[in-house]
Structure formats: structure tokens, C-alpha cells
C-alpha positions as YAML, in Angstrom:
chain: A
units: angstrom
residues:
- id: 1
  name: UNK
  ca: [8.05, -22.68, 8.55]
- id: 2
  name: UNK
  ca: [10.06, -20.08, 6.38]
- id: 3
  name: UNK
  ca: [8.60, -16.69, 6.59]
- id: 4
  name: UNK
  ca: [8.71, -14.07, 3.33]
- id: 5
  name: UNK
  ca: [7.82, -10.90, 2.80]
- id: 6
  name: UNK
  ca: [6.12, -9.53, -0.15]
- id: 7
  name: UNK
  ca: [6.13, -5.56, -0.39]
- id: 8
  name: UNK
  ca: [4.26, -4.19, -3.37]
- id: 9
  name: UNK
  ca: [6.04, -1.28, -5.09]
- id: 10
  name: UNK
  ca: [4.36, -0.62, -8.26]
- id: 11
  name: UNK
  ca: [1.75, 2.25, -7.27]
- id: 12
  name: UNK
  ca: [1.40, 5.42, -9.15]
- id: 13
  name: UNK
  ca: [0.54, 7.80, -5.87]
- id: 14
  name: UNK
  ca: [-1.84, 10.04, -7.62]
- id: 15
  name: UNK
  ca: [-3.30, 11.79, -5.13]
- id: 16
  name: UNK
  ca: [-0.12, 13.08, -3.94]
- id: 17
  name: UNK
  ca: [0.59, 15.11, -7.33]
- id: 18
  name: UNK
  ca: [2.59, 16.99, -8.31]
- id: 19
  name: UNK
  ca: [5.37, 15.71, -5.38]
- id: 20
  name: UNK
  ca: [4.68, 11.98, -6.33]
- id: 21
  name: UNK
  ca: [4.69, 11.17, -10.29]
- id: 22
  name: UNK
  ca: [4.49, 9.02, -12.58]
- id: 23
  name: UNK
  ca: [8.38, 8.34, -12.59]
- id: 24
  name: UNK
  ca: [8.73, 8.59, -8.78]
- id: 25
  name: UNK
  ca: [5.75, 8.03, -7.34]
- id: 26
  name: UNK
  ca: [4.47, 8.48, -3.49]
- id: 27
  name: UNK
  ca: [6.38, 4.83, -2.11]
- id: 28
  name: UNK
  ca: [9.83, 6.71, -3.05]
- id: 29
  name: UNK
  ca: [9.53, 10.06, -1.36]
- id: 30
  name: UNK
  ca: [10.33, 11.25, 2.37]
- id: 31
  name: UNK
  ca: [7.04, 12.69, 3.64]
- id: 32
  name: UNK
  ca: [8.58, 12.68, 7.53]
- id: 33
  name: UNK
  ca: [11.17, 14.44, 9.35]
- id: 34
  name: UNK
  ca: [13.65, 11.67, 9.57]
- id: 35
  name: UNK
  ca: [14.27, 11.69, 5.44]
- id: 36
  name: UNK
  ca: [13.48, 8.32, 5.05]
- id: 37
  name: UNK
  ca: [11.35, 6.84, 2.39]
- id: 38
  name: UNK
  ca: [7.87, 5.25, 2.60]
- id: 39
  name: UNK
  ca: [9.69, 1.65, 1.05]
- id: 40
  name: UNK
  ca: [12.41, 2.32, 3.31]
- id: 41
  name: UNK
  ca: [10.71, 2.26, 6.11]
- id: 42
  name: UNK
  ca: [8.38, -0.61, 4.93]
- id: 43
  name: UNK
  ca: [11.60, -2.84, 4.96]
- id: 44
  name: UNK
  ca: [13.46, -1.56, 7.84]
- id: 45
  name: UNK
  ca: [10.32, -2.31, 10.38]
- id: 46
  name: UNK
  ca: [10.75, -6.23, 9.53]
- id: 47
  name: UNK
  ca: [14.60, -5.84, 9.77]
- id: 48
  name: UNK
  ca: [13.74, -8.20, 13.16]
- id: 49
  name: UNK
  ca: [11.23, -10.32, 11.93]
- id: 50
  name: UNK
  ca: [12.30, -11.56, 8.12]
- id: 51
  name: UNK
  ca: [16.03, -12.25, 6.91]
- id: 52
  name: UNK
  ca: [16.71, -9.55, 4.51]
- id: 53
  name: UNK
  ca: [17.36, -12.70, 1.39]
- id: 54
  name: UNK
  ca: [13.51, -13.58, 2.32]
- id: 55
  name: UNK
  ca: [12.26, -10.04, 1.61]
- id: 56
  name: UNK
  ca: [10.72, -9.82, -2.02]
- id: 57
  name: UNK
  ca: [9.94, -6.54, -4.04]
- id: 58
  name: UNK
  ca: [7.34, -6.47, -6.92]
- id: 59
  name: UNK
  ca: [7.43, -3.61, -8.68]
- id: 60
  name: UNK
  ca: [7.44, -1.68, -11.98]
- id: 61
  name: UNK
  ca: [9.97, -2.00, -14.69]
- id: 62
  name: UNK
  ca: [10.04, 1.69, -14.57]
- id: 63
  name: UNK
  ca: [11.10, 1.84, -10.78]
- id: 64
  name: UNK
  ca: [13.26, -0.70, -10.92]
- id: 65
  name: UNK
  ca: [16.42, 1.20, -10.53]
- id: 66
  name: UNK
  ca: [14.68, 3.43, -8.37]
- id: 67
  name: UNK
  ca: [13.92, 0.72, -5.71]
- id: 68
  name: UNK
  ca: [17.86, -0.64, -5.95]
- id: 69
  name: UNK
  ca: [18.86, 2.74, -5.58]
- id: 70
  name: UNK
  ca: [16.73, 3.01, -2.27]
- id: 71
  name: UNK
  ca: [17.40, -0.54, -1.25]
- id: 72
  name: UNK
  ca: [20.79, -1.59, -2.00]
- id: 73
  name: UNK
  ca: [21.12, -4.32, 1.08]
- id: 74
  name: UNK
  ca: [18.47, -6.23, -0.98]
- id: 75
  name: UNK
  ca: [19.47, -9.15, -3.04]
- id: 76
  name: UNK
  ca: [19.13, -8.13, -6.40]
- id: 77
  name: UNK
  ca: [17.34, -11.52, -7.58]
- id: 78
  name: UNK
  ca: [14.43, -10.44, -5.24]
- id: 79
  name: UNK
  ca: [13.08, -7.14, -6.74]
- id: 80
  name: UNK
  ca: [11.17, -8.10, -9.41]
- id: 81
  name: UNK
  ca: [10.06, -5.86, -12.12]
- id: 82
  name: UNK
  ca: [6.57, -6.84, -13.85]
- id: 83
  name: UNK
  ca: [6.38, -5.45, -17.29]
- id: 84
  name: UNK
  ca: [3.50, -3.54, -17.03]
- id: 85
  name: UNK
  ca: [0.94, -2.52, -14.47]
- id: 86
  name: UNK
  ca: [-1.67, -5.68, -13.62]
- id: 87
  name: UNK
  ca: [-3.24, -4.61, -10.28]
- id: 88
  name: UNK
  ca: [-2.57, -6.92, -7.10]
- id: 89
  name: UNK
  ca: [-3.86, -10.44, -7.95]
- id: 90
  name: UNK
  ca: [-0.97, -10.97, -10.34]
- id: 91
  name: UNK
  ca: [1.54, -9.39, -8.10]
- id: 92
  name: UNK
  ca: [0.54, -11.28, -5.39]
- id: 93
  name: UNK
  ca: [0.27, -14.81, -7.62]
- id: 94
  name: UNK
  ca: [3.39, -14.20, -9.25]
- id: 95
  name: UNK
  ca: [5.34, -13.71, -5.72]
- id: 96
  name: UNK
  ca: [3.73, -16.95, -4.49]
- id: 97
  name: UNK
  ca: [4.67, -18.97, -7.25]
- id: 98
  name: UNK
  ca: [8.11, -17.66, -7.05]
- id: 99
  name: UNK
  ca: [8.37, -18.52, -3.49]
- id: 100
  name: UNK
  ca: [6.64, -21.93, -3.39]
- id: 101
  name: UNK
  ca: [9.33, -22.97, -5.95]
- id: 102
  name: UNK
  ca: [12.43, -21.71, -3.66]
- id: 103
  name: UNK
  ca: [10.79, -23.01, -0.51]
- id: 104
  name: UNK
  ca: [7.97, -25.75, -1.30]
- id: 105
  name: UNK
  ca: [5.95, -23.65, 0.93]
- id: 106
  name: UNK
  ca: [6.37, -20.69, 3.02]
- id: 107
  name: UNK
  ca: [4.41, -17.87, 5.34]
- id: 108
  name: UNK
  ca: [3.84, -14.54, 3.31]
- id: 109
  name: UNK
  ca: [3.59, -11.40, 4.29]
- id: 110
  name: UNK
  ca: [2.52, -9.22, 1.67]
- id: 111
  name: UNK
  ca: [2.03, -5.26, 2.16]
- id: 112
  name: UNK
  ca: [2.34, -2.52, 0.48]
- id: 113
  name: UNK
  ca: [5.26, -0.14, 0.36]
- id: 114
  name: UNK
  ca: [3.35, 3.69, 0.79]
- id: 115
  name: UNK
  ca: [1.70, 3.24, 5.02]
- id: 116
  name: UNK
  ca: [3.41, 4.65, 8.20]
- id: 117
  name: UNK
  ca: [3.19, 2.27, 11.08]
- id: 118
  name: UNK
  ca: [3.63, 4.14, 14.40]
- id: 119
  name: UNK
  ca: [3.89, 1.65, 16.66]
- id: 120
  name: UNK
  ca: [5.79, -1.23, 15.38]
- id: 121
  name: UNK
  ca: [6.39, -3.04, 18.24]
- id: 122
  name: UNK
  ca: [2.89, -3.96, 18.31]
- id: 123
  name: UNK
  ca: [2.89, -4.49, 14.76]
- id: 124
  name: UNK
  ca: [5.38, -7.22, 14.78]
- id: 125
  name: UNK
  ca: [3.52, -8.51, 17.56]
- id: 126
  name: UNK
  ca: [0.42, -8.40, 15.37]
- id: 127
  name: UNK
  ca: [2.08, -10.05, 12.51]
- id: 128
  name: UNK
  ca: [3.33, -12.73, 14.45]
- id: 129
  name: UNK
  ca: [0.50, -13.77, 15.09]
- id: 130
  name: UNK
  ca: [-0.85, -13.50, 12.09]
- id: 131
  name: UNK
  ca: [1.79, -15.55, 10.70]
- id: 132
  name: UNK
  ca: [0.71, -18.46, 13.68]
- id: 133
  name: UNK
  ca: [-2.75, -18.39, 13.09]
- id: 134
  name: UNK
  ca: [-1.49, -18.83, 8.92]
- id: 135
  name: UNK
  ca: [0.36, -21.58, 9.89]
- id: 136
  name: UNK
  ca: [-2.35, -23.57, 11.38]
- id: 137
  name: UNK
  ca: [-3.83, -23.94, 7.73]
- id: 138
  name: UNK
  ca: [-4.85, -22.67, 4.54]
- id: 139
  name: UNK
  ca: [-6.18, -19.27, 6.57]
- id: 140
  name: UNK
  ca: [-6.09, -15.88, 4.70]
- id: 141
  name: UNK
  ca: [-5.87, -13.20, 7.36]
- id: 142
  name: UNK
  ca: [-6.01, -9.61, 6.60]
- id: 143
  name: UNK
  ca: [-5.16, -7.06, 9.13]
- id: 144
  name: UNK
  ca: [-8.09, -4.82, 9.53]
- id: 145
  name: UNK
  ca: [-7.54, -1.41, 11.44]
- id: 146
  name: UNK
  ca: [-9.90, -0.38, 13.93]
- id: 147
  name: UNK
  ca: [-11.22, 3.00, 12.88]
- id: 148
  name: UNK
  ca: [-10.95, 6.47, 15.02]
- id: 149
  name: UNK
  ca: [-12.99, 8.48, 12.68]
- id: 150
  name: UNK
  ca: [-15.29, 8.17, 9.26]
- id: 151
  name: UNK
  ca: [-12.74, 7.81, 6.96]
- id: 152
  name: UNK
  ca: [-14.15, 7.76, 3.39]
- id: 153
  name: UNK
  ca: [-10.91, 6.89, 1.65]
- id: 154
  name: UNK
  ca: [-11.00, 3.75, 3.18]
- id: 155
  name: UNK
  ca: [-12.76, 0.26, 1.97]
- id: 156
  name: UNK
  ca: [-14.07, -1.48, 5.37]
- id: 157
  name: UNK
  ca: [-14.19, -4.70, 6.76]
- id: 158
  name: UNK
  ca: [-17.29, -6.58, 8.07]
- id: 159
  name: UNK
  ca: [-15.91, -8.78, 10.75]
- id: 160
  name: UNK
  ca: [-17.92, -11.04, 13.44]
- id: 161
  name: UNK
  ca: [-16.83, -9.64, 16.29]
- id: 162
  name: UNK
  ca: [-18.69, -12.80, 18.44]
- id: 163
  name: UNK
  ca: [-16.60, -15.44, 16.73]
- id: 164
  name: UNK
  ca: [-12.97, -14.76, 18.38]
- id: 165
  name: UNK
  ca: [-10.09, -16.92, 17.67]
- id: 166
  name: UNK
  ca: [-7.60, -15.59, 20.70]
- id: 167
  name: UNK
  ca: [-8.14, -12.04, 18.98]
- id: 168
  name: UNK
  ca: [-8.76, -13.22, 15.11]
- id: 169
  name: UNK
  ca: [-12.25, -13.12, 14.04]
- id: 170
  name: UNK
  ca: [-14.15, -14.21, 10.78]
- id: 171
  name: UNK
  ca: [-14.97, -11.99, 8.18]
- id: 172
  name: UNK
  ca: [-18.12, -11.52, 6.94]
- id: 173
  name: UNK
  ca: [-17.71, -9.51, 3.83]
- id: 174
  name: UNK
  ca: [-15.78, -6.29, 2.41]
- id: 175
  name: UNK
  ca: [-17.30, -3.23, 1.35]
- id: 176
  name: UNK
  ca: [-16.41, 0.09, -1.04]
- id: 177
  name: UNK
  ca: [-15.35, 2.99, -0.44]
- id: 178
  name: UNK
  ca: [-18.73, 4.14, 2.04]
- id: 179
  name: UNK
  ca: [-20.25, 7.78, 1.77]
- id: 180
  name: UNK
  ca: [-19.58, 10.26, 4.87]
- id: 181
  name: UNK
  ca: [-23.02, 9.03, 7.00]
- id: 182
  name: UNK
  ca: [-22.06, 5.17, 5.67]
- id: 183
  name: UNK
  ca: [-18.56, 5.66, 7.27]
- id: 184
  name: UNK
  ca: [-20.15, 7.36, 10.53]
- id: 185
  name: UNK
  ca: [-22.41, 4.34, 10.60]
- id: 186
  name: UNK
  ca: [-19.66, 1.84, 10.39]
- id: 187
  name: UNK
  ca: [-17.96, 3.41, 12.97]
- id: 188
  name: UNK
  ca: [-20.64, 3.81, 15.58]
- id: 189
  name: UNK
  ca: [-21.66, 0.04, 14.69]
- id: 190
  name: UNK
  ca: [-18.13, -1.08, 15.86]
- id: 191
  name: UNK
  ca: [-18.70, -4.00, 13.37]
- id: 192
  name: UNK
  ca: [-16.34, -2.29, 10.68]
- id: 193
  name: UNK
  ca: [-12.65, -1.96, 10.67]
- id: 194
  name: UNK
  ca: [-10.49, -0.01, 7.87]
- id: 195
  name: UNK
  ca: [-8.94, -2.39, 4.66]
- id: 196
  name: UNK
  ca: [-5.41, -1.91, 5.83]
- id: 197
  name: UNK
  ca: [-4.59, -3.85, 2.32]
- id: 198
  name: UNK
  ca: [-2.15, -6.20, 4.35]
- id: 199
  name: UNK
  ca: [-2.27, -10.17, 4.12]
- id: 200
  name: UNK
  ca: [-0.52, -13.12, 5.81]
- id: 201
  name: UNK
  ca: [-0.80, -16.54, 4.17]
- id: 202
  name: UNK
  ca: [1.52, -19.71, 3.38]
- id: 203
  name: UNK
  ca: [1.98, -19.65, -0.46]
- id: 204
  name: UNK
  ca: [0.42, -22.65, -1.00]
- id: 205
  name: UNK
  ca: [-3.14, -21.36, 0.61]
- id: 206
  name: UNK
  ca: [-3.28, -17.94, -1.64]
- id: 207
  name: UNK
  ca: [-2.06, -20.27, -4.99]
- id: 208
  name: UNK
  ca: [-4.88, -22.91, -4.37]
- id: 209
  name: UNK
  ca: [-7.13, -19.98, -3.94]
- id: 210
  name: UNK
  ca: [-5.94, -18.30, -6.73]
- id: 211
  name: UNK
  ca: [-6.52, -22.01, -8.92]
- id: 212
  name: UNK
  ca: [-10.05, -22.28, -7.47]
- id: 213
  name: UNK
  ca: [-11.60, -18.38, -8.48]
- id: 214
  name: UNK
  ca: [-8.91, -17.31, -10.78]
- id: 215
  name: UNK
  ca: [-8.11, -20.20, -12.69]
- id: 216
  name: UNK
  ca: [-7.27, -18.42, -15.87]
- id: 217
  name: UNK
  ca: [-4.58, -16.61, -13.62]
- id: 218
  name: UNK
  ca: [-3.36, -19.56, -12.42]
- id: 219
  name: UNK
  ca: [-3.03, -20.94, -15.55]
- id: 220
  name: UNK
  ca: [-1.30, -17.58, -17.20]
- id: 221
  name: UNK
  ca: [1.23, -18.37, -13.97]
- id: 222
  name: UNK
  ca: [2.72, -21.66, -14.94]
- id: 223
  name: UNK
  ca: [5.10, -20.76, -17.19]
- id: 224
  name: UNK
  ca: [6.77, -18.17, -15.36]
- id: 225
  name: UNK
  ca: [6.73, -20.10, -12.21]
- id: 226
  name: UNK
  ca: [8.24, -23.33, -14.02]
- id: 227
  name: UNK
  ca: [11.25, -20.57, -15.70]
- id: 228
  name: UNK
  ca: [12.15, -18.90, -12.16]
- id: 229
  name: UNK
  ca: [15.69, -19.53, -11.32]
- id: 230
  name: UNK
  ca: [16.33, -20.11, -14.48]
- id: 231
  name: UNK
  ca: [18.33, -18.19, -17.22]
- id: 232
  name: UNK
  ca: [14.68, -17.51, -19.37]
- id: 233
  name: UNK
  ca: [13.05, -15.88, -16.54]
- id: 234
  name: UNK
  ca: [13.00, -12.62, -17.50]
- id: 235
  name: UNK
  ca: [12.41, -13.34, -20.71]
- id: 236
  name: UNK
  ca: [9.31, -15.68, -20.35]
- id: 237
  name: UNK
  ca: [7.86, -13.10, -17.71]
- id: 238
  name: UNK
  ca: [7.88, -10.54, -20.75]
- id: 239
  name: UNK
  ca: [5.87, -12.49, -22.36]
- id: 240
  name: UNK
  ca: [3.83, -13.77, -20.52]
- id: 241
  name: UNK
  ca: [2.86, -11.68, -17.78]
- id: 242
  name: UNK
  ca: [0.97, -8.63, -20.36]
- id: 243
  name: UNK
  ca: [-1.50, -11.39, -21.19]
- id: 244
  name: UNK
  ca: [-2.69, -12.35, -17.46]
- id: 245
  name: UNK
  ca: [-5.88, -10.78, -16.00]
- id: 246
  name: UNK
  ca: [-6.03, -7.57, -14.33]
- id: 247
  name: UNK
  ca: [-7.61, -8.15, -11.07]
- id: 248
  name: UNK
  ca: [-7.26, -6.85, -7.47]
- id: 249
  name: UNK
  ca: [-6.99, -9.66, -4.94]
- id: 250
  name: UNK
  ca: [-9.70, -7.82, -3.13]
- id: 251
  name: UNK
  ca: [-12.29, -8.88, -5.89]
- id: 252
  name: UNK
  ca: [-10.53, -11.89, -7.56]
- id: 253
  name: UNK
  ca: [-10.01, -13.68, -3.73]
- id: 254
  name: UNK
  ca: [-10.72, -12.38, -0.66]
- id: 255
  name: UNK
  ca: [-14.37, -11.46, -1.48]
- id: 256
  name: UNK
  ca: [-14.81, -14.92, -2.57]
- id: 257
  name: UNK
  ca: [-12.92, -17.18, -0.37]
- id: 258
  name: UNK
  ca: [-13.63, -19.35, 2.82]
- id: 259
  name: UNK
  ca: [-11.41, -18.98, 5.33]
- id: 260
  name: UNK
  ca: [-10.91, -15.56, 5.53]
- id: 261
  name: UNK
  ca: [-10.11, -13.64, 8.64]
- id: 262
  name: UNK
  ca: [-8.96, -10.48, 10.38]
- id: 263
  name: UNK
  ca: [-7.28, -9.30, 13.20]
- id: 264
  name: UNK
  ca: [-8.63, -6.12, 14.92]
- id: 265
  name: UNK
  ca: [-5.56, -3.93, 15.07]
- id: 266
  name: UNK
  ca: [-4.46, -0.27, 16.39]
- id: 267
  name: UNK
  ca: [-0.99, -0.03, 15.99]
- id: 268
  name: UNK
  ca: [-1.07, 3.57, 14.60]
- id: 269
  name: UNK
  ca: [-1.26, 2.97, 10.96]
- id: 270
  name: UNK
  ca: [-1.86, 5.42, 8.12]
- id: 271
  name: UNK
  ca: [-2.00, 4.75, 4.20]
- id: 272
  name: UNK
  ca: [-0.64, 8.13, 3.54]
- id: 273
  name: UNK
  ca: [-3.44, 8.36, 0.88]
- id: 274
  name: UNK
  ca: [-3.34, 11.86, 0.09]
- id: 275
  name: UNK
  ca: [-2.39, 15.63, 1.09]
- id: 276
  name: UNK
  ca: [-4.32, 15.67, 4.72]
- id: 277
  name: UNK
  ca: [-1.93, 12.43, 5.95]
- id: 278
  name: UNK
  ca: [0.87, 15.07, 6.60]
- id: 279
  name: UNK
  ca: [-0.78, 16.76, 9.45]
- id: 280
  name: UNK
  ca: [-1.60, 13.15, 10.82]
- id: 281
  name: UNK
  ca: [1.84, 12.21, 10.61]
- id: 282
  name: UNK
  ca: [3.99, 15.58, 11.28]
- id: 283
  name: UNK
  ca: [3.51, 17.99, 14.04]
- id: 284
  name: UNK
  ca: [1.59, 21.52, 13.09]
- id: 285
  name: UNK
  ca: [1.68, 24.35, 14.41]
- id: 286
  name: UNK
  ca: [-0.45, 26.55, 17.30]
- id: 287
  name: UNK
  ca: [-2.26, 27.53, 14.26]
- id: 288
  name: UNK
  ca: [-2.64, 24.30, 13.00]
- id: 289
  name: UNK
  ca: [-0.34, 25.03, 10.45]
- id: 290
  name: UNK
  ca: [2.28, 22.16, 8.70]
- id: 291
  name: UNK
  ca: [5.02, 23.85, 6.82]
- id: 292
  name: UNK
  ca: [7.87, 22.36, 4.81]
- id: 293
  name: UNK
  ca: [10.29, 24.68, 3.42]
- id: 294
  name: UNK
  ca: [10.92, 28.91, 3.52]
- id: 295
  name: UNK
  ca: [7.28, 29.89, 4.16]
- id: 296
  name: UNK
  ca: [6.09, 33.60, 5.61]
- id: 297
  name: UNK
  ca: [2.91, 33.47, 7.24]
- id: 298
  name: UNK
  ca: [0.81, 35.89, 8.02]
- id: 299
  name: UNK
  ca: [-3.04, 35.46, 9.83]
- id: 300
  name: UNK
  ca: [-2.89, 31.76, 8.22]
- id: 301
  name: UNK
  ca: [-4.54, 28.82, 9.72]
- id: 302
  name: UNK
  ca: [-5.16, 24.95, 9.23]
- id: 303
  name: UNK
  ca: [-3.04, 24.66, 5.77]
- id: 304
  name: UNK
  ca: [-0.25, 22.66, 4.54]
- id: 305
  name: UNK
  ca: [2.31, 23.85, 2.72]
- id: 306
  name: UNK
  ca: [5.12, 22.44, 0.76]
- id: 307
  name: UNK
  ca: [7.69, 24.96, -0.78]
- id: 308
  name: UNK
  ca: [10.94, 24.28, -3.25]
- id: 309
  name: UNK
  ca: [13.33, 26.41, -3.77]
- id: 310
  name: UNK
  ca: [11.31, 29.90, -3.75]
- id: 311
  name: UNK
  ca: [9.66, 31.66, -0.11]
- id: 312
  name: UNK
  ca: [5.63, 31.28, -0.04]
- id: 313
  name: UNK
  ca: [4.01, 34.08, 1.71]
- id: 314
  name: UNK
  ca: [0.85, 33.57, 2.77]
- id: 315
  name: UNK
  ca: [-1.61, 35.94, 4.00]
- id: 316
  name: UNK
  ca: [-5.27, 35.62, 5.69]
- id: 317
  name: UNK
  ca: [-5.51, 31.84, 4.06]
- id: 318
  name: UNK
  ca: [-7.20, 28.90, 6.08]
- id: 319
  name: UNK
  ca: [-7.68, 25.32, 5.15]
- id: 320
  name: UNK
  ca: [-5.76, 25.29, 1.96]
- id: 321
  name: UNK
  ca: [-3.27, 22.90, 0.55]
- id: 322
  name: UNK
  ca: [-0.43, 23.90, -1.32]
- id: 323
  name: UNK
  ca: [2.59, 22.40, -2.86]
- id: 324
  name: UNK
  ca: [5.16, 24.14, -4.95]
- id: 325
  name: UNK
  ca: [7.30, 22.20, -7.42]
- id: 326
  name: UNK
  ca: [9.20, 23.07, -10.17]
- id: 327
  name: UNK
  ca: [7.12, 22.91, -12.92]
- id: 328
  name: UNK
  ca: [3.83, 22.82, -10.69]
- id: 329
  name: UNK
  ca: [2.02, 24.29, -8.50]
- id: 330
  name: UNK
  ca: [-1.12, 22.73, -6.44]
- id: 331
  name: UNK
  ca: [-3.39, 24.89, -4.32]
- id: 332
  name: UNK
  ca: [-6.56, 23.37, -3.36]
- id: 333
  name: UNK
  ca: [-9.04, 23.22, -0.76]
- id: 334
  name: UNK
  ca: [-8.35, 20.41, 1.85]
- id: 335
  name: UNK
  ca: [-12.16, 18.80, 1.38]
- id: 336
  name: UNK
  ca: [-10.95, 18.44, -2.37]
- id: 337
  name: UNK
  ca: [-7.82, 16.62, -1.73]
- id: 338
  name: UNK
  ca: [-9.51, 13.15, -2.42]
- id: 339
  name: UNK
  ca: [-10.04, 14.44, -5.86]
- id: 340
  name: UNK
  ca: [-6.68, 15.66, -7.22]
- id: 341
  name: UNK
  ca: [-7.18, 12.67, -9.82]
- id: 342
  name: UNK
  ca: [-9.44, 14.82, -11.31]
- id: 343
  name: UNK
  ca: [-6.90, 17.28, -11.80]
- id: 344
  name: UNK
  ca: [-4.51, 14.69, -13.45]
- id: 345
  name: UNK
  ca: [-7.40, 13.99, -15.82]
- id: 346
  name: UNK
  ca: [-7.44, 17.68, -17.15]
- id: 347
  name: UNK
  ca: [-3.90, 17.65, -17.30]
- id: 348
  name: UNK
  ca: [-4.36, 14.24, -19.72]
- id: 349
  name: UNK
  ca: [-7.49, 16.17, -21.42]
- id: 350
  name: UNK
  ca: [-4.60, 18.92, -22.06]
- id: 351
  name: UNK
  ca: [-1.81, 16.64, -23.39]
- id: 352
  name: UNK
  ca: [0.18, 18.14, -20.66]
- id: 353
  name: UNK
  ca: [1.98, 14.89, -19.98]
- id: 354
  name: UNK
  ca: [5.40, 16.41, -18.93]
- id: 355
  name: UNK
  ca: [3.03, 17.65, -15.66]
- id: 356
  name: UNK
  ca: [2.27, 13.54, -14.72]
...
């Protein structure tokens, strides 16, 4: 069976203010040594697993030069720009109508464009067979990621860890975002793994999902499913897609559906989700220090620091971070850095909307 890929582009990066905003978000910046992007790298690791013409980009009208800039090998008729923001059920719906009209039917891969994978052989390996246990029938696997700490950034997934499938188990529910003693609960239960956000499905078992619990989605699909490949696309997407629901697939399907599974996986993964990722991704220093950019240090421990094009000297500071910009400048403690959203509220409050 034909195998897709559907990466979703159209995130907004928040918490990684004031380097990621609102007209080039987290997905397009180089937050590792090697200079290349998070989407870059999202589409280069399945360079051996999915023909480049197969690979499909949702994203925002506003980033859609932006991705063609960072993706030129792409054919153009595969990034697709929704008109305004909708959340993941639409993405995800509109993609699988798209590609159950080019192919009948085909495997989908659909992640998003902002995680670091560190060892991608064995997340191919993972994938693949993902994409056999898919095949099998109309199976929605996510890949859940078995947790090495109490992450409470996270959503977690209940799995049944007696009711193996060679290494794919059942799911018994999803849960929020936990507390701190939630999330060291779930990880000494072994029970939980970490909502990687990353599905495998043929199209046809996500769009008769989609018909079953989000039938006025399904519905709002038609017409832009029965105009693709066709010269009205883009205009019948316009106007159509502002008027379909805003749902996640998290609540809209996979909390609702039968057949849902998950595949236990360590292959090194990391959403990138906010300041703190840097020091799981980049080497520090004997001080525990991560520094990008002309920065004098002095008695300074455990902070990361991000300079332009001025020298930060820092003296006697510990766990801070601090990012330099310029037009910004964040310093904040690293237990806050879940909560720089609240900073982009003030800035809102303020009318300070050059700053987003």
C-alpha cells in the first residue's frame, strides 16, 4: 500500500518567545549545532522511508512561503496552506481527504514539524511497523514515548501493557497535562507513556472515524475534497475551511475511538516544548552552562543563554534563562519557562503586538 506523510506546520511556538514568533515560529528556526531547521529535519529523517512527491505539508497561509523557502525539493502542490488556524482534527481530515482522492487509500504518517528524534534508525524501524500493524485494518496507532522523568508538559498515555501485539499494545485512555506528584506517579506505575502527538493510519480508517464522532467535520470536508486537483481548489478551501470545527484530534478521535493503539517507544525524542529542551539537546558546559553567541561569564551556573549581536556578561547568576533579540529581551527563571505564555498575554494586555 502507498505510504504518505503528513507533517503539520502551522504552530505558533509560544513558549519559545521572543526567538520563535508569530511570523516565524519555533518549526522554522535552528535550535542545534548543525543549522538545520526543526521542519527540515522532520522531512529529511523519512528521506528513506517516503518518496519526497508523497510527503504533504499543512500549514498556515502565513508560512507558506516560509516552508517553500525551507523546503524547495517539495512539490509545490503538496504544501498546503489552510486559511486560518483550526487545530489538528481539520488538518489531519483535510490531508486524508486529499490523499484518499489521489490514492483511493493510503498509509499516513502524520507528525508534527517542531520534535528532535535522536535515534532515527530506530524510529524508522518504529514507524514501519507502525505502518504494518495500520495496514492490517482500520487501526489508529499513536506512538507513545516511554518516559525518563515526570515531565509535566506532557499529556500521557494509559496503555495495557498485558495485551501485546508483537510490541503494540491497546490503549486504555489519554490524560492532561498531570501535576508534578501525578507525573511521578505515572512514571513509577510504568503504565503511562508521553503523547508523542504522532499517528499512523490508512486514510480511509481516520476519515470513517472522523464521519462516525465528527460528522459535522466530515460533512464541512466534502466540498474541498470533491475540488482537489481541480482548478477551484484553492478557492473552495477559502471558503470553506473558516466554517469547519475547531477540534484537536486528541478530543474529537482518539479519546473516542475503538481501535486505538500504541507502540512503547525510546528512540530519543524531544518536543522541543520550551527554553529547558536546549540543554537536553546541546551539550553544556562543566558548569552546566549552554551558551549561544559572545557571552562573558563569570561565577555562572546552570543557565542558558542566547545572545544577538551584542556580548552578555554575566556575573554570580544560576538557573536563569535568557535570550537576547533585537527588540526583546527574556530573562526568566528556568521553573517559569512553562509559563512564558503568560508573558505574551501582558504583552497583548499592552497592545505591544510588534513584540509577538
Amino acid at each position: 500500500m502507498k505510504l504518505t506523510a503528513v507533517i503539520m506546520a502551522g504552530g505558533k511556538g509560544e513558549r519559545f518567545w521572543p526567538k520563535s514568533r508569530a511570523n516565524y515560529p519555533k518549526q522554522f528556526l535552528s535550535l542545534t549545532a548543525d543549522g538545520e531547521t526543526m521542519i527540515q529535519k522532520t522531512v529529511r529523517r523519512l528521506k528513506n522511508l517516503v518518496a519526497k512527491q508523497d510527503i504533504y505539508i499543512i500549514t498556515n497561509q502565513e508560512y507558506l512561503y516560509l516552508v517553500k523557502n525551507q523546503l524547495p525539493d517539495l512539490p509545490k502542490e503538496n504544501i498546503i496552506a489552510e486559511p486560518c488556524p483550526k487545530n489538528t482534527a481539520p488538518c489531519i481530515g483535510l490531508a486524508s481527504c486529499m490523499i484518499q482522492k489521489k490514492y483511493q487509500d493510503a498509509v499516513m504518517l502524520v507528525l508534527p514539524s517542531d520534535h528532535l528524534i535522536h535515534a532515527e534508525e530506530i524510529y524508522l524501524n518504529t514507524l514501519k511497523q507502525a505502518v504494518a500493524f495500520a495496514e492490517k485494518g482500520e487501526n489508529l496507532i499513536t506512538l507513545g514515548i516511554m518516559p525518563t522523568y515526570p515531565e509535566t508538559g506532557y499529556g500521557y498515555i494509559k496503555y495495557l501493557h498485558d495485551s501485546s501485539q508483537d510490541g503494540i499494545y491497546g490503549v486504555e485512555c489519554f490524560v492532561e497535562k498531570p501535576d508534578l506528584e501525578t507525573a511521578k506517579n505515572y512514571l513509577n506505575s510504568k503504565k503511562y507513556l508521553w503523547n508523542s502527538g504522532m499517528f499512523i493510519w490508512k486514510a480511509s480508517s481516520i476519515l470513517n472515524n472522523i464521519k462516525k464522532y465528527m460528522p459535522d467535520l466530515y460533512t464541512g470536508l466534502q466540498p474541498i475534497a470533491n475540488a482537489y486537483g481541480t482548478e477551484n481548489f484553492e478557492k473552495i478551501l477559502i471558503e470553506n475551511f473558516p466554517d469547519l470545527p475547531a477540534e484537536s484530534i486528541d478530543f474529537g478521535i482518539m479519546e473516542k475511538a475503538e481501535n486505538i493503539y500504541t507502540i512503547p517507544s525510546s528512540f530519543g525524542w524531544d518536543d522541543v516544548g520550551n527554553w529547558l529542551a536546549l540543554e537536553r539537546i546541546n551539550a553544556t558546559d562543566n558548569q552546566g552552562n549552554l551558551f549561544d553567541g559572545d557571552i562573558i561569564s563569570v561565577d555562572t551556573r546552570n543557565c542558558t543563554v542566547c545572545a544577538d549581536n551584542k556580548t552578555i556578561a554575566l556575573l554570580g547568576l544560576d538557573n536563569l534563562v535568557i535570550v537576547d533579540t533585537p527588540d526583546a529581551l527574556l530573562i526568566c527563571d528556568k521553573n517559569s519557562t512553562q509559563d512564558i505564555k503568560k508573558v505574551l498575554a501582558e504583552i497583548r494586555k499592552q497592545e505591544k503586538f510588534n513584540l509577538l
